[in-house]
C-alpha positions in Angstrom: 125.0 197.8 38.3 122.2 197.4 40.2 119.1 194.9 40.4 115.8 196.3 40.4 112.9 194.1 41.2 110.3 193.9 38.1 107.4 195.9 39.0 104.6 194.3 40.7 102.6 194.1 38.4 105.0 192.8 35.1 104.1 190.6 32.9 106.4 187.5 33.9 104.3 186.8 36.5 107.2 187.6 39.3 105.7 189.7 42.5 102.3 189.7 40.8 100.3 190.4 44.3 98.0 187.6 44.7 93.6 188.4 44.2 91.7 187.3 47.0 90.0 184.5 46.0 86.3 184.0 45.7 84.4 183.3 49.0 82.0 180.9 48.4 80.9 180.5 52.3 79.6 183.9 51.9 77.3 182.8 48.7 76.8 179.8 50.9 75.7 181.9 54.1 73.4 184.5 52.0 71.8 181.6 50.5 71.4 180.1 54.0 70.1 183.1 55.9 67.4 183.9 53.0 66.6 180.3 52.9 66.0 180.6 56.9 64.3 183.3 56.7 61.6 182.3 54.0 60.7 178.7 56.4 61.5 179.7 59.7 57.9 178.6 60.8 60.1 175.4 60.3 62.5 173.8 63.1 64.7 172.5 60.5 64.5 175.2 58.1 64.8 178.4 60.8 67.2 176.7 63.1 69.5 173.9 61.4 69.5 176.3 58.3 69.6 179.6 60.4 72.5 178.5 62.5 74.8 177.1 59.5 73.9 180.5 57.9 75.4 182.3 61.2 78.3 179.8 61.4 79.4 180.6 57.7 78.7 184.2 57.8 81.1 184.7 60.9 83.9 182.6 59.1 83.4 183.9 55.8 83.2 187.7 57.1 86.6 187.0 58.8 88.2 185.6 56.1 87.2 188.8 54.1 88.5 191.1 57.3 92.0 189.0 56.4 91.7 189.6 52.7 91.9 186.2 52.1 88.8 186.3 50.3 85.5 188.9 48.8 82.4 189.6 49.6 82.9 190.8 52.8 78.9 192.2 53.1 77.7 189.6 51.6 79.1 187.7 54.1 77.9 189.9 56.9 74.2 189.8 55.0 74.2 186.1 55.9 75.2 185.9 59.1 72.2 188.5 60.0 69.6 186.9 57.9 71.0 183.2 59.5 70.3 184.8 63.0 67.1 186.4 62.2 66.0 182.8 61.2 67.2 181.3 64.2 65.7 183.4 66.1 62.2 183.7 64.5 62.1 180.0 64.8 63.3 179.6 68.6 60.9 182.1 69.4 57.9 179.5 67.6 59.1 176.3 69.4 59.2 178.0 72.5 55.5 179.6 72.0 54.4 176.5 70.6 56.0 174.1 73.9 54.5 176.5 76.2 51.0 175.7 74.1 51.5 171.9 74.3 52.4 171.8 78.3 49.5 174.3 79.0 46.8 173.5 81.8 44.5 174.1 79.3 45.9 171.8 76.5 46.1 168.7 78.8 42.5 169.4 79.7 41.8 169.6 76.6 43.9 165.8 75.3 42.3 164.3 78.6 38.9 165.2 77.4 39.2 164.1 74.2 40.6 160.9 75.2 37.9 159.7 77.5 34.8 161.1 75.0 33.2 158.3 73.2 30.9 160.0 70.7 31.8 162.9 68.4 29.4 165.2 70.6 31.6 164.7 73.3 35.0 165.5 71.3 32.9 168.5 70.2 32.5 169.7 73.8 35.8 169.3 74.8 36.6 171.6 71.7 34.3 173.8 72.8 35.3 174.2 76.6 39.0 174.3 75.3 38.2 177.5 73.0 36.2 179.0 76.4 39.4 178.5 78.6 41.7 179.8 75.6 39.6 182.9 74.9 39.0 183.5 79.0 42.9 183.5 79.7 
């Protein structure tokens, strides 16, 4: 007499293959790389959020690749959006410190700190704009 194994997926709960579990870093990511996406005018919101949405994305996706848990493209959705954040906001800072250390801007601040009257604020806003518009 032989012993068969019960079948896989019996009743008694013996060899019942085990479900991936839910992912919840790839809700987390998704909800990360929109959430970049929508402020990533923002440092905080396109980078700090943008990066954590890439981080969790990459770890969720390859925890789905393992089957150790779903939502394998939703993972993969938030790692993309996360980086699209992160990148729409690096490229702002970096437009926006090339602004700031201009020629032209520190004209600009130097003017406006020396003017005494509101005429002379107005001037310097004035021969900013020119320098802006001539570049």
């Amino acid at each position: 007499m032989t012993h068969q194994a019960p079948h896989p997926y019996s009743s008694d709960g013996y060899n019942e293959p085990e479900a991936p579990r839910s992912n919840g870093m790839a809700i987390a990511a998704l909800v990360l790389g929109i959430t970049a996406c929508v402020f990533f005018w923002t440092v905080f919101g396109g980078i700090i959020l943008g990066l954590l949405g890439l981080i969790l994305g990459i770890v969720a996706a390859r925890r789905a690749r393992g089957g150790r848990a779903r939502h394998r493209g939703m993972a993969i959705a938030g790692a993309i959006l996360g980086a699209l954040g992160l990148i729409a906001s690096s490229v702002i800072v970096a437009v926006g410190v090339s602004f700031l250390t201009s020629d032209s801007f520190k004209d600009y601040n130097d003017c406006v700190q020396h003017a005494d009257s509101q005429a002379e604020r107005d001037q310097c806003a004035q021969d900013f704009e020119r320098d802006v518009n001539d570049n």
